[in-house]
Each structure stands twice: as structure tokens, then as C-alpha cells.
N, C-alpha and C positions, 0 to 999 in steps of 0.2 A: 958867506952869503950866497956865493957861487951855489953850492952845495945844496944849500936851501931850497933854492929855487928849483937847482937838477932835481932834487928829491919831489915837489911839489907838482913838478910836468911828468915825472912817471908817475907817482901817485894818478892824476888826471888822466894820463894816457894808460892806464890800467882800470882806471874805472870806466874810463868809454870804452875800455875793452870788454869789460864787465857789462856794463849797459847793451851793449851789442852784442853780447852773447846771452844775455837775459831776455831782449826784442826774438832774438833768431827761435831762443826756445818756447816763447810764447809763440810766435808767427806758426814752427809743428807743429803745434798742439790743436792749435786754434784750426790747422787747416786736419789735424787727422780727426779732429770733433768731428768736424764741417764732412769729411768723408764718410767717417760710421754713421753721423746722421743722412746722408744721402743713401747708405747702402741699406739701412734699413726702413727709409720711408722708399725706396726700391722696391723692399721685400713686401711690405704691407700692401703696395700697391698691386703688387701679381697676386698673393692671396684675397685679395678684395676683387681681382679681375676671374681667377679661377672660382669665388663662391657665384659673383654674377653668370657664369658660364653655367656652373650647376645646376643653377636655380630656375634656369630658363629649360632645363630639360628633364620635368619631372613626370611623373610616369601617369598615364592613365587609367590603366586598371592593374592591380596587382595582379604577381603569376599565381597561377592555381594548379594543383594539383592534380593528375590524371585521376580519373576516376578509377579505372581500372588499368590493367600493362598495357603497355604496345606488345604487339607482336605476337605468336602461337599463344596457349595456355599449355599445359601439359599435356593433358589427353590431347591437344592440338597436334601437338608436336609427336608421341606415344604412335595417333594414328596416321601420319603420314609417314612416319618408319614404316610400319605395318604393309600399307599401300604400297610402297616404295620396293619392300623385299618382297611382295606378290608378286608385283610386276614386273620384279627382276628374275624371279624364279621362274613367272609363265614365257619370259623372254627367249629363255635358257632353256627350255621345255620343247619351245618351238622353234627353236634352232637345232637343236640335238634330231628332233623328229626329220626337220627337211634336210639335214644331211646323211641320216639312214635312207630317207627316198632318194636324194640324190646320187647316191653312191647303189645303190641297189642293193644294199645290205639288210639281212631280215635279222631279226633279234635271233640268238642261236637260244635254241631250245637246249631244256635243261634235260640230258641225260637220266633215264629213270632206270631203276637198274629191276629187273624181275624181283619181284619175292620170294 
């Protein structure tokens, strides 16, 4: 009868162990539900906050397209070289000239030889 009874209180004491580890596994669950549902009514709430952010900044007039370039055109560009090497030429021209005055140098004459 002894026996009976040991046997009857572990039976019992293995099912409240049982019941208390069936509580504990339900209590995770229940709270990692309760987590993913917060992390993602989280997320819906920043994408509902970023579309209001959006929405409030929309554009007045669309961009449009230049008519024509910025900047030189070709021949824009073709005749300011042009300009550019004149000017650097007459630059050179009239430097070369004031330092044959300056130096009192006369062009040397080209040597002609009789016929």
C-alpha cells in the first residue's frame, strides 16, 4: 500500500511538473506573440509616419527641361580660341618689337650677294 501511494505522489508530483512546464511554455509564446506584434505595429507606424512626411512635401511645378545648353555653343567656344590666339600672338608681337627698341637692336639685313 506504501508503494501505492509513493507511486501516486510522484505520478502527481510529475504532473505539476508537467503543468508547470506547459504554463512556462505557454507564458514564451504568449509573450514572444505580444513582442512581434508590437515590433511590427512599430513598423507600420514609422511607414505611416514617413508616407504623412511625404505627402506634406509635394512639388509645385514640375522640372522642365532647358530649352537650349548652358554655356558657349560651338562657334561660341571655336571663336573665343580664335580671339584668344590673336591676342596672344599681338602680345608676343609687341613684346618682341619693345625689346629690339629697347636694346637698340636693328633687324640685321639680309646679305645680298651681286649677280
Amino acid at each position: 500500500m506504501r508503494a501505492h501511494e509513493a507511486q501516486l505522489k510522484k505520478i502527481a508530483k510529475d504532473g505539476l511538473a508537467d503543468r508547470r512546464s506547459q504554463l512556462e511554455t505557454q507564458v514564451f509564446e504568449a509573450t514572444y506573440t505580444r513582442l512581434l506584434t508590437d515590433l511590427e505595429t512599430a513598423r507600420m507606424q514609422v511607414d505611416i509616419e514617413r508616407r504623412q512626411i511625404g505627402e506634406q512635401f509635394s512639388l509645385i511645378d514640375q522640372a522642365r527641361l532647358p530649352e537650349r545648353p548652358v554655356g558657349p555653343t560651338r562657334a561660341e567656344f571655336v571663336g573665343m580660341g580664335a580671339l584668344t590666339g590673336l591676342a596672344a600672338g599681338v602680345v608676343v608681337a609687341i613684346l618682341l618689337a619693345l625689346t629690339r627698341v629697347l636694346t637698340n637692336r636693328r633687324p640685321q639685313q639680309p646679305i645680298v650677294q651681286p649677280a
